[in-house]
DOVEX-828981 format. One record per residue (C-alpha): residue number from 1; residue in one letter; x, z, y. Coordinates in steps of 0.02 Angstrom, whole numbers. Layout:
REM DOVEX-828981
(rec NUM, A, (X, Z, Y))
...
REM end
This chain:
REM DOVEX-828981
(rec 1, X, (597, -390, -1133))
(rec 2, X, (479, -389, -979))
(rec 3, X, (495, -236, -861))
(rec 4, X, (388, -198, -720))
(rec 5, X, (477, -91, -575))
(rec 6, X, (348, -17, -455))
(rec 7, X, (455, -26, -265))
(rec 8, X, (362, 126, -236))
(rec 9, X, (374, 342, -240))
(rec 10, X, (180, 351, -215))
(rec 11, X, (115, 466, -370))
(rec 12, X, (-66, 388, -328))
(rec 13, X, (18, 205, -343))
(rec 14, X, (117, 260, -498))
(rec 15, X, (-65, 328, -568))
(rec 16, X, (-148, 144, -545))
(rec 17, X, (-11, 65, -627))
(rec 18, X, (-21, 191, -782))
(rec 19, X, (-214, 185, -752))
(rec 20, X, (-181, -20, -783))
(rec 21, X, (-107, 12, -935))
(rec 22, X, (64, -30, -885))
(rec 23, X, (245, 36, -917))
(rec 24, X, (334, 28, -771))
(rec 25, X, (502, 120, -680))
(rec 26, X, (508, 193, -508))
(rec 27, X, (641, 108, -389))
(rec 28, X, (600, 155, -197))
(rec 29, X, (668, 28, -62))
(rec 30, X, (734, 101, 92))
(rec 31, X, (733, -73, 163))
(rec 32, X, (565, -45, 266))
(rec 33, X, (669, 74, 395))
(rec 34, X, (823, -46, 440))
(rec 35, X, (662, -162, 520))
(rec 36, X, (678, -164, 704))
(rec 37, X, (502, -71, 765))
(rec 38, X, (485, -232, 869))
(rec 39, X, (466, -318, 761))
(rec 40, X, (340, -261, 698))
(rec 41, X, (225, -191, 830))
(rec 42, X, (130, -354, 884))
(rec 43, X, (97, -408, 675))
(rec 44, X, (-97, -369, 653))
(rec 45, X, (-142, -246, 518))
(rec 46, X, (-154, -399, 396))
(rec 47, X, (6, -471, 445))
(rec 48, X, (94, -292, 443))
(rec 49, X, (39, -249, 261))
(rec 50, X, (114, -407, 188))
(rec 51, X, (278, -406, 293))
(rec 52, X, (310, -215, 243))
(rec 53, X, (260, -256, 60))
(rec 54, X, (394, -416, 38))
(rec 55, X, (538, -308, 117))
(rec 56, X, (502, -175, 6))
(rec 57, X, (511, -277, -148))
(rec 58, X, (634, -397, -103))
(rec 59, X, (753, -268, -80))
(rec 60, X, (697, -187, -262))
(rec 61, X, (709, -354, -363))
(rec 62, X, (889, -414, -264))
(rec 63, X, (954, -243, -300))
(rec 64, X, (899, -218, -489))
(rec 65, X, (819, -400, -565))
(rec 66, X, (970, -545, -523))
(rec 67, X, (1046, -534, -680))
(rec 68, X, (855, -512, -799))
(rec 69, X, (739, -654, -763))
(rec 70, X, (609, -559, -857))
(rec 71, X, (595, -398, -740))
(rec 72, X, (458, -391, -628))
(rec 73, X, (436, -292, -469))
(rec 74, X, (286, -241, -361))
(rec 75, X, (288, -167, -199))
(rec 76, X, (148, -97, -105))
(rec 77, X, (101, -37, 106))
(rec 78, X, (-63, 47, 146))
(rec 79, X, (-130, 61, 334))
(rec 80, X, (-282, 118, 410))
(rec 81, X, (-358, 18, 562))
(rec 82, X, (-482, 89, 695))
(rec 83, X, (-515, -46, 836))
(rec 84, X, (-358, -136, 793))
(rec 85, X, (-251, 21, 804))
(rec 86, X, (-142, 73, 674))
(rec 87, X, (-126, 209, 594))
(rec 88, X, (-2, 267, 477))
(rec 89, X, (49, 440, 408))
(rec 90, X, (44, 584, 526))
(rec 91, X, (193, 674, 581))
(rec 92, X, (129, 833, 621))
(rec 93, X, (-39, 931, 589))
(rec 94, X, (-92, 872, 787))
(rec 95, X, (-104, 697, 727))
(rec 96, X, (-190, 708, 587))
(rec 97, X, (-316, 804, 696))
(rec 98, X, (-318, 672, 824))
(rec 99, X, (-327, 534, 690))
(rec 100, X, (-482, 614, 588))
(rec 101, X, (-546, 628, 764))
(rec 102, X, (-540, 439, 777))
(rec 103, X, (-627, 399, 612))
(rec 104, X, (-762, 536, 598))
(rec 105, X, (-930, 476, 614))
(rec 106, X, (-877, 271, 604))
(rec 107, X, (-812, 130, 490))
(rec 108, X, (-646, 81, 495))
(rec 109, X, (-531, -30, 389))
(rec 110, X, (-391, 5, 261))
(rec 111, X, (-249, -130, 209))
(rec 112, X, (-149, -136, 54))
(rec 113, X, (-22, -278, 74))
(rec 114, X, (41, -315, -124))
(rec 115, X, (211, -426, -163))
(rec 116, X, (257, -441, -339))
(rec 117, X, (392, -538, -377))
(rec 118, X, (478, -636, -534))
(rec 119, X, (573, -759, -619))
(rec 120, X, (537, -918, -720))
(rec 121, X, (688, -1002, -826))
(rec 122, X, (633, -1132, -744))
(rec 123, X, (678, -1129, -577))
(rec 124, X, (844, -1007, -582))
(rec 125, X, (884, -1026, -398))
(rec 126, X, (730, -953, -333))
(rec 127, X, (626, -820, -376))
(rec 128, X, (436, -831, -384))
(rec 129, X, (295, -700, -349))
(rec 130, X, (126, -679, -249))
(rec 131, X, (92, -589, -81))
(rec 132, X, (-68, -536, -37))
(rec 133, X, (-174, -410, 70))
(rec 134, X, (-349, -331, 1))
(rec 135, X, (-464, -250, 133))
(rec 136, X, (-589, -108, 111))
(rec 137, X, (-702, -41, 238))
(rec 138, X, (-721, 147, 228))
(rec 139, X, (-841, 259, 320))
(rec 140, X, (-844, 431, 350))
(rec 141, X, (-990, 553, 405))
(rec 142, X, (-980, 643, 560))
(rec 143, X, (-857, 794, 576))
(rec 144, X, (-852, 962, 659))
(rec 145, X, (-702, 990, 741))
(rec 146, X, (-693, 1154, 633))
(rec 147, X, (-705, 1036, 484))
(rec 148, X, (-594, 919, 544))
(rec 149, X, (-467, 1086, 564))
(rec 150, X, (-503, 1146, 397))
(rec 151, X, (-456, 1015, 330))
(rec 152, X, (-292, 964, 425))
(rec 153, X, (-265, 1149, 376))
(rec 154, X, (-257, 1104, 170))
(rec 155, X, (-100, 985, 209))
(rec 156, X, (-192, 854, 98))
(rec 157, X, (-191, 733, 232))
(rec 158, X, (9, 734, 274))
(rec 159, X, (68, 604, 161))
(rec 160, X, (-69, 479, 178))
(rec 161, X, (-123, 340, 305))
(rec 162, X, (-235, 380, 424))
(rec 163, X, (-213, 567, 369))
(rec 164, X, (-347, 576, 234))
(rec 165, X, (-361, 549, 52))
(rec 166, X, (-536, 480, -25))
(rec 167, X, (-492, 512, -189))
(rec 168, X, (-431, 693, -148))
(rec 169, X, (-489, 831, -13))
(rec 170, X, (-584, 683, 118))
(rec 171, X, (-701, 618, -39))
(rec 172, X, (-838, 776, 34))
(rec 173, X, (-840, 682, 187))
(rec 174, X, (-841, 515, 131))
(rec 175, X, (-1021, 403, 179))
(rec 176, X, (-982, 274, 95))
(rec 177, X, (-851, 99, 72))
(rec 178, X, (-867, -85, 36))
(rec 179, X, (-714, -158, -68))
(rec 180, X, (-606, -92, -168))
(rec 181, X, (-605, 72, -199))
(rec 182, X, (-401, 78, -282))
(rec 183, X, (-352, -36, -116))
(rec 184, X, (-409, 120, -9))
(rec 185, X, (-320, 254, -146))
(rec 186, X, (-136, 123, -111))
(rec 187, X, (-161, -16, -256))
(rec 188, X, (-286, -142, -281))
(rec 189, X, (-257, -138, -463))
(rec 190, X, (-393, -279, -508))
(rec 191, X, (-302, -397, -388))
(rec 192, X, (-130, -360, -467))
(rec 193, X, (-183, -394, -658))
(rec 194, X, (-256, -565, -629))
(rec 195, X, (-93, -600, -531))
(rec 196, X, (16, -536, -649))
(rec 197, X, (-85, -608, -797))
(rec 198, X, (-108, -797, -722))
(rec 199, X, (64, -782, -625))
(rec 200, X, (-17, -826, -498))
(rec 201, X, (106, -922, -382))
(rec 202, X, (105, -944, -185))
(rec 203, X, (291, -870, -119))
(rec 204, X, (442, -916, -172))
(rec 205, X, (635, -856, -97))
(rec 206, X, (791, -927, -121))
(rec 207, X, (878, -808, -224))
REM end
């Protein structure tokens, strides 16, 4: 029987999965720390996504799936961009002020890089799966810095890229976005069913 295993702890990924309609088990890689940071610091936002994604769910399916060539595993990295820059999850309540500093008032883009992988009977030595990145441009109003404060203040914005969550505490300040609207939450969900539907092919790894 077919089992999907979502390489990811994110409740809000787990949500889009369930909201999908899909069963699915938890199994969180660990694989994205043992990459060197050099590695990783000249990939654009784009490139970043999609390398952090594959580890992540590489790791899950050689761990879990070798021996069941019916499991399935997705695995999921968010980012927000502002000029190019980077920004992941803030460490401390000064960064999250500094980073809703840098996005108040102005667009800026959000990556999800997606890699689900599988297996077909039909080629046993390899397994099969898609990688791909969506892109949504968000854009928030202006800010007062006591807003900005408050907010930091909630703790909302601790766990999340670019230390704000649209579907959560930030959606007040939100002008408005173009894309996906589930890329920006951590899952382009749309994406993912026509993948998983068509198995849609364009990776493939030696197993």
């Amino acid at each position: 029987m077919e089992k999907i295993i979502l390489a990811s702890q994110s409740p809000r990924r787990q949500e889009i999965l369930s909201l999908g309609g899909y069963e699915y088990e938890v199994c969180v890689s660990s694989a994205e720390e043992q990459i060197p940071p050099e590695e990783l610091e000249n990939l654009t936002p784009q490139e970043l996504v999609e390398r952090l994604a594959r580890v992540k769910a590489e790791d899950v399916y050689r761990r879990n799936c070798n021996k069941n060539t019916e499991d399935t595993v997705i695995g999921a990295d968010t980012v927000v961009a502002v000029d190019g820059r980077v920004l992941g999850k803030p460490r401390t309540e000064e960064e999250a002020y500094v980073m809703l500093s840098m996005l108040e008032g102005r667009t800026h883009d959000v990556f999800t890089g997606v890699c689900i992988l599988w297996a077909s009977p039909d080629t046993p030595a390899e397994i099969q799966g898609n990688i791909f990145h969506c892109h949504t441009k968000v854009t928030f109003y202006p800010m007062t810095e006591e807003e900005i404060a408050n907010y930091v203040a909630t703790g909302d914005c601790m766990d999340k890229a670019g230390a704000y969550g649209i579907q959560s505490g930030a959606a007040k300040y939100i002008q408005g976005i173009e894309g996906d609207y589930l890329n920006v939450v951590g899952l382009p969900l749309s994406k993912i069913y026509h993948v998983l539907s068509e198995k849609i092919t364009n990776l493939t790894i030696k197993r």
